[in-house]
Structure formats: structure tokens, C-alpha cells
Residue frames as a rotation matrix with the C-alpha (Angstrom) as fourth column:
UNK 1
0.696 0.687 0.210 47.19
0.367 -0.592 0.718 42.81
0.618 -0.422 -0.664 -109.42
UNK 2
-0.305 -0.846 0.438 49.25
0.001 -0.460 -0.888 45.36
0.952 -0.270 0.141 -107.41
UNK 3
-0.002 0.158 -0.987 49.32
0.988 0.153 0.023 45.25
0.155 -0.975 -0.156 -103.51
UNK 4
0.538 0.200 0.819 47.41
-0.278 -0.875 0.396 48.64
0.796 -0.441 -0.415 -101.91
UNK 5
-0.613 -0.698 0.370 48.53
-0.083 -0.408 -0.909 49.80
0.786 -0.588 0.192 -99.04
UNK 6
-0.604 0.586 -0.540 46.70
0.787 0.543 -0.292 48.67
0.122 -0.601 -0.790 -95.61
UNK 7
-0.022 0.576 0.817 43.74
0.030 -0.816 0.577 50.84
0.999 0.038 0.001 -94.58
UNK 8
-0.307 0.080 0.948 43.49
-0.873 -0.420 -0.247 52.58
0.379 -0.904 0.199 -91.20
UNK 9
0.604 0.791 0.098 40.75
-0.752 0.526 0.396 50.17
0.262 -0.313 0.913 -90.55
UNK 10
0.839 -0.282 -0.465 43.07
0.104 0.923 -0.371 47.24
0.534 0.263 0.803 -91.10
UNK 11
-0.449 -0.865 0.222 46.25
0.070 -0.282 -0.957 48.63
0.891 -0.415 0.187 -89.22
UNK 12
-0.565 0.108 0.818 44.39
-0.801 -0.309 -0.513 49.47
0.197 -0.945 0.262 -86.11
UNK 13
0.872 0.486 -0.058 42.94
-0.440 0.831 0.340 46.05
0.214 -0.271 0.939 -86.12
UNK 14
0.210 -0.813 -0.543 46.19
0.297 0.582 -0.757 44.43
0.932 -0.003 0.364 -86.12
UNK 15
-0.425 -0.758 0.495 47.40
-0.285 -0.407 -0.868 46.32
0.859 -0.510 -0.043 -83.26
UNK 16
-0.400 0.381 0.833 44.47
-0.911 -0.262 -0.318 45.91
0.097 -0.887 0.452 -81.32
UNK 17
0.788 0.614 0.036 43.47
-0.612 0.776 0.156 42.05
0.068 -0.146 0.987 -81.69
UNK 18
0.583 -0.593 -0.556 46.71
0.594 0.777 -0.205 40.31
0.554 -0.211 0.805 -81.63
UNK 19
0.695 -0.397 -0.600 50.05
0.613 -0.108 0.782 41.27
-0.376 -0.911 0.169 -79.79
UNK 20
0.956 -0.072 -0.284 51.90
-0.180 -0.910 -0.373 43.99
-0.232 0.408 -0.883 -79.84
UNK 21
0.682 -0.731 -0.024 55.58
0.720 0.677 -0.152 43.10
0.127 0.086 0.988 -81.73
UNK 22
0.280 -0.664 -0.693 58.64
0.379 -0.587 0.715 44.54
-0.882 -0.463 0.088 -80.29
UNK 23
0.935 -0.183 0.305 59.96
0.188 -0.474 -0.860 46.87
0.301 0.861 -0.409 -82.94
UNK 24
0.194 -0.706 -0.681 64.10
0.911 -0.127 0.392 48.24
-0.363 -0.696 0.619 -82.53
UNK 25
0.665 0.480 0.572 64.69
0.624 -0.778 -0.074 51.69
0.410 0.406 -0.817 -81.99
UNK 26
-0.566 -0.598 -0.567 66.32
0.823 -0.441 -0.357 54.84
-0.037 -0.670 0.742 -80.62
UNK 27
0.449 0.863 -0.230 64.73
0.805 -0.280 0.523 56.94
0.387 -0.420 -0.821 -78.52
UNK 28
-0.781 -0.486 -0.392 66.25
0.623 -0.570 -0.536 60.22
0.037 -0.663 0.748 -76.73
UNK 29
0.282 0.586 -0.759 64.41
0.954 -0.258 0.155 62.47
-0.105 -0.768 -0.632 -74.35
UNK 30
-0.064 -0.147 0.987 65.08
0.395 -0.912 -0.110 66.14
0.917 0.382 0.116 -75.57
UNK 31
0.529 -0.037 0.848 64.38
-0.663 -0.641 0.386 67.61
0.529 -0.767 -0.364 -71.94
UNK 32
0.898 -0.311 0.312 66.71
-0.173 0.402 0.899 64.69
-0.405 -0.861 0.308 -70.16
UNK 33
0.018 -0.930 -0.367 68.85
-1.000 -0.020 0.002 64.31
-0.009 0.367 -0.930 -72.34
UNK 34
0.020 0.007 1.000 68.22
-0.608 0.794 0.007 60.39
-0.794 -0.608 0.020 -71.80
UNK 35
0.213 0.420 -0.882 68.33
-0.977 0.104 -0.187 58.08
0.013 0.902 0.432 -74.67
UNK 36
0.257 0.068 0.964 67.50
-0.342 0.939 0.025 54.40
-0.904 -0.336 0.264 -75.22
UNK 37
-0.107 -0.034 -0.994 68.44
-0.980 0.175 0.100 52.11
0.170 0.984 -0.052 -77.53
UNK 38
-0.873 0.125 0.471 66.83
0.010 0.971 -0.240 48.23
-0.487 -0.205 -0.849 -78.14
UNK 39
-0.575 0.806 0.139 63.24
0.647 0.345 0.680 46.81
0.500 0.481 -0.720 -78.60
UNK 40
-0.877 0.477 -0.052 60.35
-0.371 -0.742 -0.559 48.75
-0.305 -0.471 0.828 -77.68
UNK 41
-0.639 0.768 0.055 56.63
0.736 0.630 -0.250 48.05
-0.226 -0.119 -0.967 -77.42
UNK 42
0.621 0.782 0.050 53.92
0.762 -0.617 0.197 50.78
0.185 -0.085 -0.979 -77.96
UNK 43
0.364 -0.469 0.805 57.10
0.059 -0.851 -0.522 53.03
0.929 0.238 -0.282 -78.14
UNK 44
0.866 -0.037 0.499 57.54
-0.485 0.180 0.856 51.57
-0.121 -0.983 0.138 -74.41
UNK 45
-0.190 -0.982 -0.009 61.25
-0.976 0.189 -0.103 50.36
0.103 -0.011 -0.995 -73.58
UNK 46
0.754 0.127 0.644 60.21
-0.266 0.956 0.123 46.12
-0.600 -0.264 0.755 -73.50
UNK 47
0.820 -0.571 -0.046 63.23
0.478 0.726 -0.494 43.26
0.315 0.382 0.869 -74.24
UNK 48
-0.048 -0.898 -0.438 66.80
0.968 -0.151 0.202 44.36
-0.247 -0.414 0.876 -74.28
UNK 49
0.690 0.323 0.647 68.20
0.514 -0.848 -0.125 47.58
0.509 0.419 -0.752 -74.16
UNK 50
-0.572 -0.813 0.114 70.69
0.785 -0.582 -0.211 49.95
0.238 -0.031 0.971 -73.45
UNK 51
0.591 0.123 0.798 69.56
0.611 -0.713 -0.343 52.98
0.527 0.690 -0.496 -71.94
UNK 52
-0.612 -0.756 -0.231 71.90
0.782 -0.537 -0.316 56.23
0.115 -0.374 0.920 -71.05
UNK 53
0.524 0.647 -0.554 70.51
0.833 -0.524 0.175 58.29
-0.177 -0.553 -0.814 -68.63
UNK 54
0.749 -0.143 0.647 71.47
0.031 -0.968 -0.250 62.53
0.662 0.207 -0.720 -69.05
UNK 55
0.645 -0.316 0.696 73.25
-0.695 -0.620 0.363 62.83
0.317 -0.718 -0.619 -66.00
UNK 56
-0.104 -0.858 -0.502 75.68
-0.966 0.208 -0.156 59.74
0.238 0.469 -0.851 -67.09
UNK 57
-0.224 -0.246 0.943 74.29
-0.510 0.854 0.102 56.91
-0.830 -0.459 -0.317 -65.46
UNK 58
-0.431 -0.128 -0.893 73.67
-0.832 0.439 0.339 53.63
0.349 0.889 -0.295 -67.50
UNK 59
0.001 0.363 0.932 71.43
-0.608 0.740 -0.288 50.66
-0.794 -0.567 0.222 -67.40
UNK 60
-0.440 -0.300 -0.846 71.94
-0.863 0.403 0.306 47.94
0.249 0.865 -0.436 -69.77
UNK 61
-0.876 0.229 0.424 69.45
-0.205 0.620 -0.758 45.01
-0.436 -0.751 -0.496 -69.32
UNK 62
-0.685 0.727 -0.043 65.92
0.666 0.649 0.366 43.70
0.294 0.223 -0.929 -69.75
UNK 63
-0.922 0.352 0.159 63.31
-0.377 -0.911 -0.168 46.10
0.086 -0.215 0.973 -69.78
UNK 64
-0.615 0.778 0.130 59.34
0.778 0.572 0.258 45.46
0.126 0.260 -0.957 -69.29
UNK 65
0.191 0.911 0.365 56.54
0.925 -0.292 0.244 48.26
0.329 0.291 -0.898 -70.13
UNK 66
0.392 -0.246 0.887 59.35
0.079 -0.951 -0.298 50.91
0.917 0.186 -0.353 -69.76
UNK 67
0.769 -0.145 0.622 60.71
-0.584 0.234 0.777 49.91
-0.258 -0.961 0.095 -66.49
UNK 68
-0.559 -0.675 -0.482 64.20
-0.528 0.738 -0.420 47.74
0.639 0.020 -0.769 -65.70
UNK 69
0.051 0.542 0.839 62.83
-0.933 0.326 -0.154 44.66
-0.357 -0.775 0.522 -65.26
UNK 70
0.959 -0.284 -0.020 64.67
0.223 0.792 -0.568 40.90
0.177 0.540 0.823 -65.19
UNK 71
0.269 -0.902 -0.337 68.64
0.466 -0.184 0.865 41.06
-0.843 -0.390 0.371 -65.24
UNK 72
0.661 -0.104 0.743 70.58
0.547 -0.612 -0.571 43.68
0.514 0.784 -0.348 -66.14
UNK 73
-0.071 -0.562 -0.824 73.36
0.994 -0.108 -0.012 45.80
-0.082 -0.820 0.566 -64.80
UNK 74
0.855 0.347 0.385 73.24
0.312 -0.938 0.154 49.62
0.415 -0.011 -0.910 -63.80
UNK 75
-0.518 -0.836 -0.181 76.58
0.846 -0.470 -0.251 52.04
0.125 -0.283 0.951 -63.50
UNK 76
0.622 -0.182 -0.761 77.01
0.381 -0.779 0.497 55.43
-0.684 -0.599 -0.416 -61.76
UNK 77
0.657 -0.703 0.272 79.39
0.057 -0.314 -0.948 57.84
0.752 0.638 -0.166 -63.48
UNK 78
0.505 -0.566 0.651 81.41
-0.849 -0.459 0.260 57.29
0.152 -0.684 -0.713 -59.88
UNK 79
-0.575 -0.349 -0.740 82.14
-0.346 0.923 -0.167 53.72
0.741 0.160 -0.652 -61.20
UNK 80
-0.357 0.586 0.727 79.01
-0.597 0.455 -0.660 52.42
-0.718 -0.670 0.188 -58.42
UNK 81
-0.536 0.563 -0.628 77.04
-0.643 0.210 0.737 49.40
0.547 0.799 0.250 -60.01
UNK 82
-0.165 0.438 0.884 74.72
-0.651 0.625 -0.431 46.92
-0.741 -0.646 0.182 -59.52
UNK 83
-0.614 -0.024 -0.789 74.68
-0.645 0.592 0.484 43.48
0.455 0.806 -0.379 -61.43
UNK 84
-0.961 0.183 0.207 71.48
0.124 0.955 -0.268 41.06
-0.246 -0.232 -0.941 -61.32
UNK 85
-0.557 0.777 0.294 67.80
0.774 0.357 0.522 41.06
0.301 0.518 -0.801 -60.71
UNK 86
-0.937 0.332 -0.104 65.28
-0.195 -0.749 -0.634 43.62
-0.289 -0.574 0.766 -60.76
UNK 87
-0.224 0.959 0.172 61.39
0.971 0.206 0.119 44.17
0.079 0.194 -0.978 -60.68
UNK 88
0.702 0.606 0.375 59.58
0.647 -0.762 0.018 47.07
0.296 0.230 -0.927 -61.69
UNK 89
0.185 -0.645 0.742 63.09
-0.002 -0.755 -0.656 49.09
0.983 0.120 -0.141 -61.14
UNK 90
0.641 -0.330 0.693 63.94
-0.689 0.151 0.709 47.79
-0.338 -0.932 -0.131 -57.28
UNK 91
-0.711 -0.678 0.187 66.84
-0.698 0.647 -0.307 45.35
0.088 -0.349 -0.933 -56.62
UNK 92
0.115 0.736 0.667 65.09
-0.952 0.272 -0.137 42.14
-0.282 -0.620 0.732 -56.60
UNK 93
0.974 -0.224 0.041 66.24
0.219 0.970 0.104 38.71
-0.063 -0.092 0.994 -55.97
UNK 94
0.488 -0.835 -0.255 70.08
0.659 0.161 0.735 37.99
-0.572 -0.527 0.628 -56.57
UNK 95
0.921 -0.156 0.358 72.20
0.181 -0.641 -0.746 40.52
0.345 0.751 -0.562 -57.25
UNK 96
0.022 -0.964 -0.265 75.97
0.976 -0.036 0.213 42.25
-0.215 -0.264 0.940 -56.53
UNK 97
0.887 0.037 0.461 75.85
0.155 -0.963 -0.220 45.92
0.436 0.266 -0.860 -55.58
UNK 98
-0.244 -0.967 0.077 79.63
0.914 -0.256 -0.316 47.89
0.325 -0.006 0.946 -55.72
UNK 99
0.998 -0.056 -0.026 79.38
-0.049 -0.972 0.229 51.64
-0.038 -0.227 -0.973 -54.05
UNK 100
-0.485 -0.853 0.195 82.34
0.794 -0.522 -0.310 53.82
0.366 0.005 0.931 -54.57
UNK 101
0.857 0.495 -0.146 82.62
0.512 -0.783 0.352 57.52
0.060 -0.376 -0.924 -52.99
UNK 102
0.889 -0.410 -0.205 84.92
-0.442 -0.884 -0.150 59.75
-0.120 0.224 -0.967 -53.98
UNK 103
0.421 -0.598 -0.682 86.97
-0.636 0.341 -0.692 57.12
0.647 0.725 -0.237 -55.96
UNK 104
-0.722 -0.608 0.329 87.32
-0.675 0.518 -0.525 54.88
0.149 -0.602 -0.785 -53.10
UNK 105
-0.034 0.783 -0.622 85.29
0.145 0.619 0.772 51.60
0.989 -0.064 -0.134 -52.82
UNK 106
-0.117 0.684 0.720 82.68
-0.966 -0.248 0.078 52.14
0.232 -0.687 0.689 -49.96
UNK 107
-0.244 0.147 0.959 81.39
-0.322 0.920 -0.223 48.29
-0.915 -0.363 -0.177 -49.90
UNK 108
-0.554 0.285 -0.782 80.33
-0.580 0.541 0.609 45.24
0.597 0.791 -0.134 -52.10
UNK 109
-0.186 0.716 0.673 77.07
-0.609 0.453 -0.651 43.29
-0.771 -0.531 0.352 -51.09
UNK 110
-0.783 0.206 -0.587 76.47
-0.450 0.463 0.764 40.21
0.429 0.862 -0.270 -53.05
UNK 111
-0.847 0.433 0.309 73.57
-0.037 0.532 -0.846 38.20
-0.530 -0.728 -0.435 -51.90
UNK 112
-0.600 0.629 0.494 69.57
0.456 -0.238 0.857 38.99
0.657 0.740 -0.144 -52.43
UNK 113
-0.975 0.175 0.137 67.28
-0.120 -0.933 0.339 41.33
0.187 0.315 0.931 -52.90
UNK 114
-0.342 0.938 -0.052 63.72
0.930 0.330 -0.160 42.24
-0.133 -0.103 -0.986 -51.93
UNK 115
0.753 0.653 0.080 62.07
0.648 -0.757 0.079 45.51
0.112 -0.008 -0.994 -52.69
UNK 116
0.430 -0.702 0.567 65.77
0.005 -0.627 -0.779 47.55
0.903 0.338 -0.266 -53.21
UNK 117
0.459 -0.332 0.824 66.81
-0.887 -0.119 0.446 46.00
-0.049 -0.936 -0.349 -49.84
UNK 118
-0.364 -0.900 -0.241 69.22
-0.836 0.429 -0.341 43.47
0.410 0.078 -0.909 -48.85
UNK 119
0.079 0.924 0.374 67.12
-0.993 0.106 -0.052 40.16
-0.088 -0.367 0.926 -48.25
UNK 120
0.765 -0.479 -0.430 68.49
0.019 0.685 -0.728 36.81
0.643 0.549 0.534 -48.05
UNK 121
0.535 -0.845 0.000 71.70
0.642 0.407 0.649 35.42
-0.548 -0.348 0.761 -47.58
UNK 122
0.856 -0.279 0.435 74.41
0.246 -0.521 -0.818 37.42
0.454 0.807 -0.377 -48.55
UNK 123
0.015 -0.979 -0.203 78.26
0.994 0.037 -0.107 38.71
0.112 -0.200 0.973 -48.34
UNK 124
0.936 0.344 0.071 78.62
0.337 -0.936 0.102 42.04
0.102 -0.072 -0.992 -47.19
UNK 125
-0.002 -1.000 0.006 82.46
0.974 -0.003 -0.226 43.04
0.226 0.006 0.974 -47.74
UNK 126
0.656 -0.354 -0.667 83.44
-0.151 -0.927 0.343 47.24
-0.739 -0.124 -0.662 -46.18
UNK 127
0.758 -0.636 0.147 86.00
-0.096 -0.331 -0.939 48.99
0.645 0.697 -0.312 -48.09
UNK 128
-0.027 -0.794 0.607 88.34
-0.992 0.098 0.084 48.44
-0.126 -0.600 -0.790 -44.89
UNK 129
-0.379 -0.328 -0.865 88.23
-0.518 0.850 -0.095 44.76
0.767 0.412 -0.492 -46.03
UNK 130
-0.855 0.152 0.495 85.78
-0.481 0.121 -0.868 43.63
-0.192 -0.981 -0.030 -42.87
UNK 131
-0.723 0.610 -0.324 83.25
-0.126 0.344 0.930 41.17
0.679 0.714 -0.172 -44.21
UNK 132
-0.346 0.647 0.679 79.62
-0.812 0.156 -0.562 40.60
-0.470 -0.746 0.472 -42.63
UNK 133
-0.874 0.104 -0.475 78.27
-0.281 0.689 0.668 36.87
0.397 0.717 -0.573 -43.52
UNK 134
-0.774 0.629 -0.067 75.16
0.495 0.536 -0.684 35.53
-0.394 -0.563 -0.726 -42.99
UNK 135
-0.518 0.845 0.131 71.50
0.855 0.514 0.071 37.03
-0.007 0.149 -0.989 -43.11
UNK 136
-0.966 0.259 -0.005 69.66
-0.258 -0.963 -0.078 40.25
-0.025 -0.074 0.997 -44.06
UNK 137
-0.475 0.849 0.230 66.14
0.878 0.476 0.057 40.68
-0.061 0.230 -0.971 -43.68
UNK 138
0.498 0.388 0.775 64.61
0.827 -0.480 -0.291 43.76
0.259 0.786 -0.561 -45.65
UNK 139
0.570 -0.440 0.694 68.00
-0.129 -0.882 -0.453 45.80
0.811 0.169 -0.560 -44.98
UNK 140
0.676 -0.323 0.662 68.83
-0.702 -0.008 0.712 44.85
-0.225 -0.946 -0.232 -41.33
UNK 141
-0.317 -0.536 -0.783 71.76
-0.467 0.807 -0.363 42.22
0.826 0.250 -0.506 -40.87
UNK 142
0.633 0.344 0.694 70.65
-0.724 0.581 0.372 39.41
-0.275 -0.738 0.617 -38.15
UNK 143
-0.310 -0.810 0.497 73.49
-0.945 0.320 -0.067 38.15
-0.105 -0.491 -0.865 -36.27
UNK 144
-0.368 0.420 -0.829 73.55
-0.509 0.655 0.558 34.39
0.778 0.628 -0.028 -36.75
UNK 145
-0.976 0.215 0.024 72.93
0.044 0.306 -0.951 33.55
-0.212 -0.927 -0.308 -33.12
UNK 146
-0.430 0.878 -0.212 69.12
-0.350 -0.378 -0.857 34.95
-0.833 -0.294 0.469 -34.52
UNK 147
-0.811 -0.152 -0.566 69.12
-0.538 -0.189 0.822 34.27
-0.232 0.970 0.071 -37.99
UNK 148
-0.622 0.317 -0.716 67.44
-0.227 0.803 0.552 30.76
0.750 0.505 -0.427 -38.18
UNK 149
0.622 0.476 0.621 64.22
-0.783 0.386 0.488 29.86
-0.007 -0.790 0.613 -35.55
UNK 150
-0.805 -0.543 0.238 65.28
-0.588 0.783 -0.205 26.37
-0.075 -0.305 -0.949 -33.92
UNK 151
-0.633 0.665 -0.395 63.18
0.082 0.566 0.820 23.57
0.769 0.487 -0.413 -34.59
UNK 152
-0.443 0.513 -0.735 61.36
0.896 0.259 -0.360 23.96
0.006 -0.818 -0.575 -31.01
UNK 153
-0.574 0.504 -0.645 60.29
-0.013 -0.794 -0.608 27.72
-0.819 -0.341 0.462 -31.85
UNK 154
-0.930 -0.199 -0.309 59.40
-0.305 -0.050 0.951 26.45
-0.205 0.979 -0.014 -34.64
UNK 155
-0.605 0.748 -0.274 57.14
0.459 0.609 0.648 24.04
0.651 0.266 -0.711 -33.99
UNK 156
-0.387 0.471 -0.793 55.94
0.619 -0.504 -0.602 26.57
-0.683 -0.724 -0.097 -30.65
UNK 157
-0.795 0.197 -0.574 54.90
-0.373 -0.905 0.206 29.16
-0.479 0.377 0.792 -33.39
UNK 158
-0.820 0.171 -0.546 53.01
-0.439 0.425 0.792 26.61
0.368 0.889 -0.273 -35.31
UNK 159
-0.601 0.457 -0.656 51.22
0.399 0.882 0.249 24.73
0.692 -0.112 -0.713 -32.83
UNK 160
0.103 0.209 0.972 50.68
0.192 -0.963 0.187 27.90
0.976 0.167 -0.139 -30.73
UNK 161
0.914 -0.060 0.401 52.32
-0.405 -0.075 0.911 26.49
-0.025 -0.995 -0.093 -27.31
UNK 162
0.003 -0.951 -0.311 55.47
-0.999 -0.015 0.036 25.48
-0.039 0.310 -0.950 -26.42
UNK 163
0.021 -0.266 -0.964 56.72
-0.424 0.871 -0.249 21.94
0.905 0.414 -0.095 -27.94
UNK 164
-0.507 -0.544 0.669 56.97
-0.858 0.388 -0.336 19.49
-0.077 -0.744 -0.664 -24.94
UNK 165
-0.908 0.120 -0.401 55.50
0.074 0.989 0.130 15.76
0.412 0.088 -0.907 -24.94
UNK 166
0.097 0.981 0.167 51.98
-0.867 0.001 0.499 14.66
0.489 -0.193 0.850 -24.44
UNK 167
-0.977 -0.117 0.181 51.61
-0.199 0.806 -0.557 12.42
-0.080 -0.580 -0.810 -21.40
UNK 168
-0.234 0.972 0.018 48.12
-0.527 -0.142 0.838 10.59
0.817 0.186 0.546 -21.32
């Protein structure tokens, strides 16, 4: 007996009752000029991938439901990058952004990430070689004199007065 070809019926069950399997592909955007190459989902960038953006930039990385998401680095055509983690296309958790400007390095921030801000511990290096260490907290730097409560505002925030012995 010869093997038919699936029926509609039978193809659009598959898709729709089990998961969808990544498939590899290339993709290019005809009005960006953008074009991906890796796995894809529902025709949706998901797993690894490679894609080159029209206007030269480049992300190379983990993708999820069309989105950079997971590690992965991203270049600039001014030689800027960023190497680590992202969610839903933000900076997120640890990561090592480079900035250049007009062919001169600007800064390097290694550290982490929260919502495409600097969050965390981290190494902030200038392009005049001046380094900031210590703490960021969604973008701001906080001087270590501030960085860390002390265990007495600690326990004053918690208990909702200040810390001092109980005489009875």
C-alpha cells in the first residue's frame, strides 16, 4: 500500500494539539531590509539565531516568540556591543555593554541589568580610564557610603521603630 499524503484535517491537528517544532530558516524583511537566520516557530524567530538588522546592526543569540530573549550578543555598525542577558529585548541580568562614538571608546559597564538599566553590582570603566565600582540601582550609581542599609536600619525598617533594647 502506498503512503497518501496528510489531509488538511490531519495537518492542522498536529499543529494545533501538540507543540509547535522549531523548523530552520531564512527570513528577510523586503521593506527593512532585515534578515534572520536560525530556528523559528510559527514563522516566529524562537532558539538560536542570527539576525542582521538593515541599517547594519547585528544580534546573534537566543530568541523567544520573535524577541531577543536569554544570552546573546548585539553590535552597532560603530563597533558598540552588548554581551549577556536579555528579556523580552531589554538588558536583563548580567551583562557587558562597550559604547564607542566616533571611533573612540565612550565607556564599558560590566555588571547587571534590570529593565535596559544598570542594576546590581557592577564596573563602570570611562574612556578616560576613570573607573566607578560598586552599586547601580535602575541606572543611578549609589556611592558606597549608601549602597548597603546597616544592620540597625535594617532591622528599624522591619520592625517599624528604631532598634534599641527592651528593658522590662
Amino acid at each position: 500500500a502506498s503512503k497518501s499524503a496528510p489531509t488538511l484535517a490531519a495537518s492542522t491537528e498536529s499543529v494545533v494539539g501538540s507543540p509547535a517544532r522549531p523548523v530552520s530558516e531564512r527570513i528577510r524583511d523586503p521593506d527593512t531590509g532585515d534578515v534572520y537566520e536560525g530556528t523559528t516557530v510559527y514563522g516566529k524567530p524562537h532558539g538560536i539565531g542570527v539576525m542582521v538588522f538593515g541599517n547594519g546592526q547585528r544580534y546573534a543569540g537566543e530568541f523567544r516568540n520573535g524577541v531577543f530573549h536569554g544570552a546573546g550578543e548585539f553590535t552597532a555598525p560603530d563597533g558598540s556591543s552588548y554581551v549577556g542577558q536579555w528579556c523580552e529585548e531589554m538588558r536583563h541580568g548580567e551583562g557587558k555593554l562597550t559604547k564607542y562614538a566616533e571611533g573612540k571608546l565612550v565607556s564599558v559597564y560590566d555588571g547587571g541589568w534590570q529593565n535596559n538599566k544598570k542594576h546590581g553590582r557592577g564596573v563602570l570603566v570611562h574612556g578616560d580610564g576613570t573607573e566607578q565600582i560598586g552599586q547601580w540601582v535602575m541606572g543611578d550609581y549609589v556611592p558606597a557610603s549608601k549602597s548597603a542599609p546597616t544592620l540597625a536600619a535594617s532591622t528599624e525598617s522591619v520592625v517599624g521603630s528604631p532598634a534599641r533594647p527592651v528593658s522590662e
